[in-house]
PAGUBA-453397 format. One record per residue (C-alpha): residue number from 1; residue in one letter; x, y, z. Coordinates in nm, 2 decimals, always signed. Layout:
% PAGUBA-453397
{NUM "A" {X Y Z}}
...
END
This chain:
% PAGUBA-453397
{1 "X" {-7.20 -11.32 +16.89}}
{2 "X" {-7.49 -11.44 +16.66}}
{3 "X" {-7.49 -11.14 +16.46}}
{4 "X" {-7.08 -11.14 +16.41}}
{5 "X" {-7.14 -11.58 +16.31}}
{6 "X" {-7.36 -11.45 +16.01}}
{7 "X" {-7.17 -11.13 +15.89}}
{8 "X" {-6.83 -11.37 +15.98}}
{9 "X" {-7.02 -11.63 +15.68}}
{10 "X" {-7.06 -11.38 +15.44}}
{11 "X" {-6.73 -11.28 +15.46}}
{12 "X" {-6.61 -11.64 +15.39}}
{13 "X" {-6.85 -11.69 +15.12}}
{14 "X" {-6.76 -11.37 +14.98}}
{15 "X" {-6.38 -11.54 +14.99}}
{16 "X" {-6.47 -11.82 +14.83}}
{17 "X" {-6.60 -11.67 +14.56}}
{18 "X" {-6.31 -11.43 +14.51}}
{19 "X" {-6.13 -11.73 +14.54}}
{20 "X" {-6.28 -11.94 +14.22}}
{21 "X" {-6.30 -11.63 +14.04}}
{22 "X" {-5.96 -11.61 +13.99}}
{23 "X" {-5.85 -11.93 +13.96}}
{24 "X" {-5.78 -12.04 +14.31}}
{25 "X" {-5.84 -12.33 +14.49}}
{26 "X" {-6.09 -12.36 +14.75}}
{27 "X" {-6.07 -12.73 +14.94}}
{28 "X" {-6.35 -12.84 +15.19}}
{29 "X" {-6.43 -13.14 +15.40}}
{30 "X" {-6.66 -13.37 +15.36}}
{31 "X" {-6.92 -13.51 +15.68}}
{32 "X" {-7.15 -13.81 +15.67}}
{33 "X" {-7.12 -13.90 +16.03}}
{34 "X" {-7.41 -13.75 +16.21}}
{35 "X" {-7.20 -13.64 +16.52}}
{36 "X" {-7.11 -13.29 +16.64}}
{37 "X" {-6.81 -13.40 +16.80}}
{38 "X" {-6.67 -13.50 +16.42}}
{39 "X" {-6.80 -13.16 +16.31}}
{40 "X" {-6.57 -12.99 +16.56}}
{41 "X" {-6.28 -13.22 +16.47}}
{42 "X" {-6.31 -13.14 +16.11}}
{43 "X" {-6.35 -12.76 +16.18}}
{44 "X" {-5.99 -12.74 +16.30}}
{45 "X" {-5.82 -12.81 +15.96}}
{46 "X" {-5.77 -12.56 +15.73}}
{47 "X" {-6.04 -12.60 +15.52}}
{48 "X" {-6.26 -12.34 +15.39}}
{49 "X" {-6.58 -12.50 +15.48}}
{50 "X" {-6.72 -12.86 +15.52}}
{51 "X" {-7.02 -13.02 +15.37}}
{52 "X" {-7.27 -13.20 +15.56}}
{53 "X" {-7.39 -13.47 +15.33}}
{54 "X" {-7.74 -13.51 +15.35}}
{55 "X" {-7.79 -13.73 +14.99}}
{56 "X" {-7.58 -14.06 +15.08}}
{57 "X" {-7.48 -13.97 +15.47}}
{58 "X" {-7.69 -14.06 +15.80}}
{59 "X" {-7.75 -13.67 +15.88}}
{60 "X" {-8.08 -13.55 +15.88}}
{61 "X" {-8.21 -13.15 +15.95}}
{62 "X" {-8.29 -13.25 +16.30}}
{63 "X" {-7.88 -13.30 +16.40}}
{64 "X" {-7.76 -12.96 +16.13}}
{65 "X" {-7.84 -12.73 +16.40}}
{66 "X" {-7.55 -12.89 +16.66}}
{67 "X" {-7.35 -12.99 +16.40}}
{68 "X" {-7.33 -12.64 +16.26}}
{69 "X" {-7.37 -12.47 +16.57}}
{70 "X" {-6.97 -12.67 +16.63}}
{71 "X" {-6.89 -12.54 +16.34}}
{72 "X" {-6.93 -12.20 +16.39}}
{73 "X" {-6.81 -12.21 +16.68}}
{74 "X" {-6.46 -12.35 +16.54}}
{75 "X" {-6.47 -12.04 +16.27}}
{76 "X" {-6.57 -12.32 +16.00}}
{77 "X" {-6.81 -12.26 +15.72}}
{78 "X" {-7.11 -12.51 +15.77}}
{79 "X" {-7.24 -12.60 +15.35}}
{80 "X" {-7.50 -12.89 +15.32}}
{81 "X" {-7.52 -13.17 +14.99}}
{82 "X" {-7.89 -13.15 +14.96}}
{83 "X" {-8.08 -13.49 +14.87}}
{84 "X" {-8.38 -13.31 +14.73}}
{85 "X" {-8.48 -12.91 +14.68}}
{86 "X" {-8.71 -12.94 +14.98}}
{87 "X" {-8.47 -12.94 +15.23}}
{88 "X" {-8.25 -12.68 +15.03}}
{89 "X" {-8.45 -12.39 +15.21}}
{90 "X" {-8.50 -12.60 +15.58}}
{91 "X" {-8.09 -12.64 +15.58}}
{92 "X" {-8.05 -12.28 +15.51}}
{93 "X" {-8.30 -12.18 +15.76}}
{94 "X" {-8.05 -12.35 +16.03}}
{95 "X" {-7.73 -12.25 +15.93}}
{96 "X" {-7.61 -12.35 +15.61}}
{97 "X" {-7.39 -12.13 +15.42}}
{98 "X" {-7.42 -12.28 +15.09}}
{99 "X" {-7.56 -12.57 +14.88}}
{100 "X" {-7.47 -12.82 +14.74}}
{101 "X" {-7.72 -13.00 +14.44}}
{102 "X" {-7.74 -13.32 +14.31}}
{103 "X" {-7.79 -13.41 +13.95}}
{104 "X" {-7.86 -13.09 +13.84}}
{105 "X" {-7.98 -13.16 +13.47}}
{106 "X" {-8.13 -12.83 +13.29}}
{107 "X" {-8.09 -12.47 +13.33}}
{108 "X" {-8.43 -12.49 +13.49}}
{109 "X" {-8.28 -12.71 +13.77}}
{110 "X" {-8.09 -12.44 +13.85}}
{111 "X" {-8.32 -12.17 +13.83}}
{112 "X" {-8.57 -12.34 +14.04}}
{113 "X" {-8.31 -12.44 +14.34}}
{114 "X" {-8.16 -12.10 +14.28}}
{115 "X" {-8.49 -11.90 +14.37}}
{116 "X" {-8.56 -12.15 +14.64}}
{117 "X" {-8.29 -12.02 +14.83}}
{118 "X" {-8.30 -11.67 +14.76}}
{119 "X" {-8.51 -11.40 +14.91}}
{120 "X" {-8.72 -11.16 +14.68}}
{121 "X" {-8.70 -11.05 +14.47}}
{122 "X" {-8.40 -11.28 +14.33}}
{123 "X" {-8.61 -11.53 +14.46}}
{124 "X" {-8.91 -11.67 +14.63}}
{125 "X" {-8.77 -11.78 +14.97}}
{126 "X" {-9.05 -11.75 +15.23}}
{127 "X" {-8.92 -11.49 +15.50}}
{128 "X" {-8.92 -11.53 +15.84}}
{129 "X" {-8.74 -11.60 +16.17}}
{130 "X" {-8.53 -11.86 +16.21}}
{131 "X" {-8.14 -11.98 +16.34}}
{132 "X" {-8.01 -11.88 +16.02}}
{133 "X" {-8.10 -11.50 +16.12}}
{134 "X" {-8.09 -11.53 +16.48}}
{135 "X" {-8.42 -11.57 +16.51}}
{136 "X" {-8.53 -11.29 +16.38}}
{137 "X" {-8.18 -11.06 +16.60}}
{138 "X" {-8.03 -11.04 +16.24}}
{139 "X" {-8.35 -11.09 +16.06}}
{140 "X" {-8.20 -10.77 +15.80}}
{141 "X" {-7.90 -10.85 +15.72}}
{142 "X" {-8.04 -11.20 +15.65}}
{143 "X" {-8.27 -11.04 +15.38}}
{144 "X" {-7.95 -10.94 +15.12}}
{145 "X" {-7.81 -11.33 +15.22}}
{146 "X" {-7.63 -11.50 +14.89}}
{147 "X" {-7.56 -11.83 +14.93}}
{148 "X" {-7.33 -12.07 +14.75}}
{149 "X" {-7.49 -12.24 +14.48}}
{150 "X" {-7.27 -12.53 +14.37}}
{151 "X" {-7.43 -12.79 +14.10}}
{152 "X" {-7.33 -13.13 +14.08}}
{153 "X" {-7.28 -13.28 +13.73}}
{154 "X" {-7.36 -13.68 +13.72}}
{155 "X" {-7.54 -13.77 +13.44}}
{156 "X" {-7.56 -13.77 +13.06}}
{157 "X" {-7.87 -13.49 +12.99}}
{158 "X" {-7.64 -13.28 +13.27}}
{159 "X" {-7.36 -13.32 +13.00}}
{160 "X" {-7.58 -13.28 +12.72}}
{161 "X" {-7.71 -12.98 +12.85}}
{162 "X" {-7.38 -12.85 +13.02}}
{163 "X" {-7.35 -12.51 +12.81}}
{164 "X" {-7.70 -12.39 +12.90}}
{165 "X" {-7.66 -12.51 +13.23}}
{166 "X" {-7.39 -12.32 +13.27}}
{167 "X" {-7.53 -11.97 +13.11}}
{168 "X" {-7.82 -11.96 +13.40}}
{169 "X" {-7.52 -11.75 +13.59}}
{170 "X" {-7.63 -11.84 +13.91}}
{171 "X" {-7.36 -12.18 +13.98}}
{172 "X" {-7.05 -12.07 +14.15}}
{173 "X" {-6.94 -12.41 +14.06}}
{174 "X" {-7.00 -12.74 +13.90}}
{175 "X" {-6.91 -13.03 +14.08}}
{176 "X" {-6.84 -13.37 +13.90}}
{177 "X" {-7.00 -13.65 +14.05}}
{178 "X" {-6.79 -13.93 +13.89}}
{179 "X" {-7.01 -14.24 +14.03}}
{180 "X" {-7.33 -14.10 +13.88}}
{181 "X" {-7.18 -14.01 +13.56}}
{182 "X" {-7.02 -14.34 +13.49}}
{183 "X" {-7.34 -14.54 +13.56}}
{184 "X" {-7.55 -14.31 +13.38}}
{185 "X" {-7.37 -14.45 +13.05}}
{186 "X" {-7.38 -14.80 +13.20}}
{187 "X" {-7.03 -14.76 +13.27}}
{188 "X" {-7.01 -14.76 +13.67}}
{189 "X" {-6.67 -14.71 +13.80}}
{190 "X" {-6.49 -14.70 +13.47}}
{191 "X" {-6.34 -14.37 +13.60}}
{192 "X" {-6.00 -14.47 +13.33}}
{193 "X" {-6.21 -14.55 +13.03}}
{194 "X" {-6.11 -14.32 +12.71}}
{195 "X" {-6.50 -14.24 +12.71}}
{196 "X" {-6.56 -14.13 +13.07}}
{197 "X" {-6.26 -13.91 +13.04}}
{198 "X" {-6.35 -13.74 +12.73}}
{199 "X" {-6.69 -13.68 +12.89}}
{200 "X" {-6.50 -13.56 +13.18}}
{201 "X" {-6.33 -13.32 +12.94}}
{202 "X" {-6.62 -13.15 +12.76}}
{203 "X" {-6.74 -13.09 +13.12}}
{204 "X" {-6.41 -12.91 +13.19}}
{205 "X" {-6.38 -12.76 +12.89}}
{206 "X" {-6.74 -12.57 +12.92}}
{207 "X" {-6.66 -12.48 +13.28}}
{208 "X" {-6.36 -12.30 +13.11}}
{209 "X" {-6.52 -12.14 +12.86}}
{210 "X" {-6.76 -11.97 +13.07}}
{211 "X" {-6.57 -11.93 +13.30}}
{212 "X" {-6.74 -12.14 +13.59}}
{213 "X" {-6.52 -12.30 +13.84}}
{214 "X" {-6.48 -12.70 +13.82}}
{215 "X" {-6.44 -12.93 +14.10}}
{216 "X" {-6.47 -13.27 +14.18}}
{217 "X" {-6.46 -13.52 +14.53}}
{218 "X" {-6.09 -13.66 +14.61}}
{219 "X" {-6.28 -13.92 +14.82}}
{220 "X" {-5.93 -14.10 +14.96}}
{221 "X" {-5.70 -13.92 +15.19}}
{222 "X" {-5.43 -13.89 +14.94}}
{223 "X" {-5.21 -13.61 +14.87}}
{224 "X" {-5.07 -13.75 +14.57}}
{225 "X" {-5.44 -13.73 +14.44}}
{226 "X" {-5.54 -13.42 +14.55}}
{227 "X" {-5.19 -13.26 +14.36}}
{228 "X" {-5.28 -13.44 +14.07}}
{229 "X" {-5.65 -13.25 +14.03}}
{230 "X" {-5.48 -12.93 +14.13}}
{231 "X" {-5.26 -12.95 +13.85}}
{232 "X" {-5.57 -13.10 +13.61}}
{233 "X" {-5.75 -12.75 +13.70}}
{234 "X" {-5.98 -12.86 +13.90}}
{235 "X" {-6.08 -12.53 +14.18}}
{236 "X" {-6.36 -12.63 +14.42}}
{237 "X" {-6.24 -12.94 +14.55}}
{238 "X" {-6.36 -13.14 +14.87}}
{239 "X" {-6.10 -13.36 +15.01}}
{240 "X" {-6.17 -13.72 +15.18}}
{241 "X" {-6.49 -13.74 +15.38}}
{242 "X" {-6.49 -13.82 +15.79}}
{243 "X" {-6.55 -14.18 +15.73}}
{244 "X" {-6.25 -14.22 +15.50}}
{245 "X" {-6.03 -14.00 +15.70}}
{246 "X" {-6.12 -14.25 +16.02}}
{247 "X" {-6.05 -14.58 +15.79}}
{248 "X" {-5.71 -14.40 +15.66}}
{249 "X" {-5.57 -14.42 +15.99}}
{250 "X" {-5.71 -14.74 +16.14}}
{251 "X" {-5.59 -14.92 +15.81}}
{252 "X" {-5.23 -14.71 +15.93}}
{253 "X" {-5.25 -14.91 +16.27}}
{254 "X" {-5.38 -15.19 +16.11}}
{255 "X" {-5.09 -15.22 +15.85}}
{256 "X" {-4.82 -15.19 +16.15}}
{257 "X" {-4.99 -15.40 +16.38}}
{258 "X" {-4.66 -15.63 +16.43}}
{259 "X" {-4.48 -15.34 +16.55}}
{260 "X" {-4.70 -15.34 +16.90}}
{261 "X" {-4.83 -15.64 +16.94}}
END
């Protein structure tokens, strides 16, 4: 069972990437609740994977090992939102799929993440036996692993330096991080100003020219919204997070309250 879980996540990976190759959409969740039990729920929507946030959530790599383990079990690809590069290598050595960067801001960001998580001679991954190969059951088929690599893009150097960025060839996507980026031009949450959206622009426009897939975070359950970035082009796209998803339908109960009471 262990060894079809690993070949089963790089099938999905190699999906994904068919997927943004082409101009397809690939939608994830989102998890900041450390709890199995939510992992599980979340693995039974039709999502191509779901990202454990490790930057702004509760999770830390003690808990990834249940919460993927729930995943895999629910045929869901486990990805982890990094805070720092040091637990890029620990999240991949329990499960993770693929990862997600924050504030990537050079082409040296990438490169340095990039061989973290790669195995020589891509990369300088330290081998060894762990739950991402079985414990060693799988340990050669674990050797040729690939990753996702998804950078986020939240800051002005990231923009400045977007088109070299971008040329490293190792991103299967850039990811927008629209709170970052507004306050990094002292402009937090100013998501409608004509200046955050031309930024916005340049970012999609260099995606496009070389041909990198684009995505950003439709935090709210909304459909309307998610449509809306579709049709904007936008092709690696997480939808909601657990937490908003839970607050979406309390506030449902909430707003119909005289109906039961």
């Amino acid at each position: 069972m262990c060894y079809d879980i690993i070949m089963d996540k790089k099938f999905k990976v190699g999906y994904i990437r068919t997927l943004l190759s082409i101009g397809r959409v690939s939608l994830g969740g989102w998890m900041q609740i450390p709890s199995p039990e939510i992992a599980e729920i979340m693995s039974k929507v039709k999502f191509d994977w779901v990202a454990v946030d490790m930057e702004h959530g509760s999770i830390g790599i003690d808990q990834l090992p249940n919460i993927f383990r729930a995943m895999e079990l629910n045929n869901m690809l486990p990805v982890a939102r990094i805070a720092n590069e040091s637990q890029a290598v620990r999240a991949m050595e329990v499960g993770a799929a693929g990862i997600i960067v924050p504030n990537i801001e050079s082409a040296e960001d990438v490169e340095k993440i990039y061989s973290s998580i790669q195995y020589p001679p891509r990369g300088k991954r330290g081998v060894g036996y762990n739950r991402g190969n079985c414990y060693g059951v799988n340990f050669n088929n674990d050797l040729d692993d690939d990753p996702l690599l998804v950078g986020m893009i939240e800051s002005q150097n990231a923009v400045n330096n977007i088109d070299e960025i971008l040329d490293t060839g190792k991103l299967d996507a850039v990811l927008i991080g629209p709170y970052d980026l507004t306050a990094s031009f002292k402009m937090t949450g100013q998501f409608d100003s004509p200046f955050i959206k031309g930024v916005v622009k340049q970012i999609k426009e260099s995606c496009n020219r070389k041909n990198v897939a684009v995505g950003i975070h439709v935090i709210q359950p909304d459909m309307s919204k998610l449509k809306e970035v579709v049709e904007e082009g936008y092709t690696f796209i997480p939808y909601a997070t657990d937490g908003t998803l839970l607050s979406h339908g309390l506030d449902n109960i909430s707003n119909n309250d005289e109906t039961f009471l």
